[in-house]
C-alpha positions in Angstrom: 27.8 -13.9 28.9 26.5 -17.1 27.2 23.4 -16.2 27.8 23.9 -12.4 26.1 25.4 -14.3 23.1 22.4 -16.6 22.6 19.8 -13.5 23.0 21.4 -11.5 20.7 21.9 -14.7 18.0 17.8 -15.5 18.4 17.1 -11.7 17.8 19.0 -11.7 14.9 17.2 -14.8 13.3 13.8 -13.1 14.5 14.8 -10.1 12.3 16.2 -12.5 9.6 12.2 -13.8 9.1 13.7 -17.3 9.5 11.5 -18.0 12.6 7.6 -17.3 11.9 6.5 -15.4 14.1 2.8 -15.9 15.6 0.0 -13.4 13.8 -2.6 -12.1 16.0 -6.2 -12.9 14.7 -8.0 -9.8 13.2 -10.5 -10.1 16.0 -8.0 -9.2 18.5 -7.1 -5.6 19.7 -3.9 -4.8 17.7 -1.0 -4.0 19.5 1.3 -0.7 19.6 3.6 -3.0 17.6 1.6 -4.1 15.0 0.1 -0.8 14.3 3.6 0.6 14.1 4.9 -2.3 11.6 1.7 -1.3 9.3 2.3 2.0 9.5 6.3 2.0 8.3 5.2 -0.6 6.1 3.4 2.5 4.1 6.4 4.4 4.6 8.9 2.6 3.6 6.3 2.1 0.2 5.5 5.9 0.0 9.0 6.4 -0.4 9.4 3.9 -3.3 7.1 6.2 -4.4 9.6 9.0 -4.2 12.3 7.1 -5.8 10.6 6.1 -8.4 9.8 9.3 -9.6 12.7 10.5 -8.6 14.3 8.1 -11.5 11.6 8.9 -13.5 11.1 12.9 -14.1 8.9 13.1 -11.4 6.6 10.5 -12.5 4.2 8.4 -9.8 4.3 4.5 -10.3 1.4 3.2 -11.6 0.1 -0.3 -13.2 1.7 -1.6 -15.9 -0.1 -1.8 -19.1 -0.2 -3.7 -22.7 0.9 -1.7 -25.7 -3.1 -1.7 -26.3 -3.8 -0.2 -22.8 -4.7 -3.6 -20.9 -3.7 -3.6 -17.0 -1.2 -6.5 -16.5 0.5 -6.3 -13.3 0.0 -4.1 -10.3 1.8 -0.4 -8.9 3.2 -2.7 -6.3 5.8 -4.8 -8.8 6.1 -1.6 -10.3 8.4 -0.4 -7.1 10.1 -3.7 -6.3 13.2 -2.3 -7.4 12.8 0.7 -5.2 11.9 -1.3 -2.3 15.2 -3.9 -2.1 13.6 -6.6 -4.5 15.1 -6.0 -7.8 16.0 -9.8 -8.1 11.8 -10.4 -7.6 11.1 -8.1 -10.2 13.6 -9.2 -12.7 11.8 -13.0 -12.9 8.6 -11.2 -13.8 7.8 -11.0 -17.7 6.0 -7.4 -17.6 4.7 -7.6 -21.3 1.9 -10.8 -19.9 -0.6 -10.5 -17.5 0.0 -10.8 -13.2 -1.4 -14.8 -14.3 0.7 -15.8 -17.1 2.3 -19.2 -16.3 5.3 -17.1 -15.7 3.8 -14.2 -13.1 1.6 -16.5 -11.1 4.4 -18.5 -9.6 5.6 -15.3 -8.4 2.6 -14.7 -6.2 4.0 -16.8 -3.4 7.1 -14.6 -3.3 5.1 -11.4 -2.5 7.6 -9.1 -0.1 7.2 -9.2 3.2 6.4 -5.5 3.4 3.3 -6.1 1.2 2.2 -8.9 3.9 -0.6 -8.2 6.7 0.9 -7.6 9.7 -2.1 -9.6 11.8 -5.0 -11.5 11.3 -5.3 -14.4 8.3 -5.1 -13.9 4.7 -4.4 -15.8 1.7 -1.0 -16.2 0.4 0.1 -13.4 -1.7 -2.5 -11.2 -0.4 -2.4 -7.6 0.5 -4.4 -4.9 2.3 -2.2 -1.8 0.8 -4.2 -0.3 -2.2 -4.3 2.7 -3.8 -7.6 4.3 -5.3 -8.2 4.8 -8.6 -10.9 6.2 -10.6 -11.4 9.8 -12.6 -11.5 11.6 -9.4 -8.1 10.3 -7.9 -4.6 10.6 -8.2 -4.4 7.4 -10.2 -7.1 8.2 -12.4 -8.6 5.0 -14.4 -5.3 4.4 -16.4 -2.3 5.6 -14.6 -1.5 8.7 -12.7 -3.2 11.9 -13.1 -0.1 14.0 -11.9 3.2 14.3 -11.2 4.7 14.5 -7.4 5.0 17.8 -7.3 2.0 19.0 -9.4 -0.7 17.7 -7.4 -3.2 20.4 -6.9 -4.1 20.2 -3.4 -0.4 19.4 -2.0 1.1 15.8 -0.8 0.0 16.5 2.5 -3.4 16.9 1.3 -3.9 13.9 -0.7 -3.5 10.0 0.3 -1.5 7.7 -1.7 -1.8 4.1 -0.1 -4.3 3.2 2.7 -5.1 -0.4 4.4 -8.7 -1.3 2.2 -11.1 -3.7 3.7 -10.3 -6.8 1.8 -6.9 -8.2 0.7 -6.1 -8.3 -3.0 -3.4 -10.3 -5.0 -0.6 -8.4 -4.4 0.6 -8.7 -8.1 -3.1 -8.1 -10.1 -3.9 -4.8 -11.3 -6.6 -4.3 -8.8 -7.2 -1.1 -6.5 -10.1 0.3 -4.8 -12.7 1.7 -7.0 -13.4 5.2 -6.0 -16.9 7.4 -6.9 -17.1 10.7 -5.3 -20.7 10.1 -5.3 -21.0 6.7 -4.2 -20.3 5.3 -0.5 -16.6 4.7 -0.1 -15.6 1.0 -0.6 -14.5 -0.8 2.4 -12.0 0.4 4.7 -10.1 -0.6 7.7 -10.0 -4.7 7.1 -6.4 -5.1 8.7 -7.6 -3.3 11.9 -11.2 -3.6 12.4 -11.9 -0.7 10.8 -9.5 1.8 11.7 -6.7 2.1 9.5 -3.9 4.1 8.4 -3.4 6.2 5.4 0.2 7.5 3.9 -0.1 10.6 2.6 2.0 11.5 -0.7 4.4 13.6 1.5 5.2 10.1 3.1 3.2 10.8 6.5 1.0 8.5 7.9 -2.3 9.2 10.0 -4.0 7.0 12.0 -8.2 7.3 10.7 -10.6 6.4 13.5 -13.3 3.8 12.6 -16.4 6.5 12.4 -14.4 8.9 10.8 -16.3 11.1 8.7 -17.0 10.4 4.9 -17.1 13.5 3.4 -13.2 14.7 4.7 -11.8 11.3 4.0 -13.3 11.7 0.4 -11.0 15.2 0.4 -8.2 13.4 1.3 -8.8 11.1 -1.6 -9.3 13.7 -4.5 -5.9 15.1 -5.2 -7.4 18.1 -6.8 -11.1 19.4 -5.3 -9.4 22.3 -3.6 -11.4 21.6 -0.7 -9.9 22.4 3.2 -9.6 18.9 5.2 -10.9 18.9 8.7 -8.1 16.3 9.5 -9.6 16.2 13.3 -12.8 14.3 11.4 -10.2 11.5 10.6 -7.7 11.0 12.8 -7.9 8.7 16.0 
């Protein structure tokens, strides 16, 4: 019976975060686990997503801007109050930039859901980024649409996906998407393979050769264009 009581009391502390819990190196073939964890990660931010625009006529989250149009922080403090960290997003000033005096000593504090789930990274880096760019849902200064007007459906258009390099989680900085130009990197948290949350809150699992063309379907919210989703997924 002692021996339940201390099982359950170590469990509890694991889920707490209190004890740090070793991170596989990036080299290493991920587990179920930590694919899981990465993919409920997106989730769980996909439907901050949902709340946000649920709060805010059925507007999408996007960076936060200067009165004359200058990105200061990032989408991701954006939904901290729709992902349990309203006290997080209170200490930041939103009128300076993500390094103001102020804002960069919130870097350190970056949620744990933002967080790689394996391999190293620097503090207060993240591999969940949105695209942005004319062709995307974000456009090049905010949101294009609304939930429920994007053109070729939620199911039918990503919203979050694991890039290939880790930014600040707080910075204003995406990946940079050209319909004609090779995709930027992809795939950085697994070796390659990655997963995408849709804006219907779904996640695939994208194989490492997936195919360029239907990925850049998935990308453009509003192309009209049929995805061969067996091109992508793993």
């Amino acid at each position: 019976m002692r021996t339940a009581w201390v099982c359950l009391a170590f469990l509890a502390i694991l889920l707490a975060g209190v004890i740090a819990i070793p991170v596989a190196r990036a080299d290493e073939t991920p587990t179920r686990k930590e694919i899981l964890t990465s993919q409920n990660n997106l989730k769980q931010i996909a439907l901050a997503f949902h709340n946000y625009a649920a709060a805010n006529n059925d507007a999408l989250p996007s960076d936060i801007y200067s009165a004359d149009g200058k990105p200061l922080l990032s989408w991701r403090v954006a939904v901290l109050p729709y992902v349990e960290a309203d006290n997080l997003y209170k200490q930041f000033k939103l009128d300076e930039p993500w390094d103001s005096d102020n804002n960069k000593k919130l870097i350190e504090m970056m949620p744990k859901l933002y967080a790689p789930v394996r391999g190293k990274a620097k503090a207060g880096h993240t591999f969940y980024q949105t695209f942005t760019g004319k062709d995307t849902l974000f456009g090049d200064k905010g949101a294009l649409f609304k939930i429920s007007t994007i053109p070729d459906g939620t199911s039918n258009t990503a919203l979050i996906v694991e890039a290939g390099e880790t930014v600040i989680w707080s910075k204003p900085a995406d990946l940079v998407f050209d319909q004609k130009k090779t995709l930027p990197k992809l795939g950085g948290l697994f070796g390659g393979e990655l997963n995408v949350v849709r804006c219907d809150g779904s996640v695939i699992r994208v194989k490492k050769d997936f195919d360029e063309a239907e990925m850049k379907k998935l990308i453009m919210p509003a192309d009209g264009n049929v995805i061969d989703f067996d091109k992508l997924k793993k």
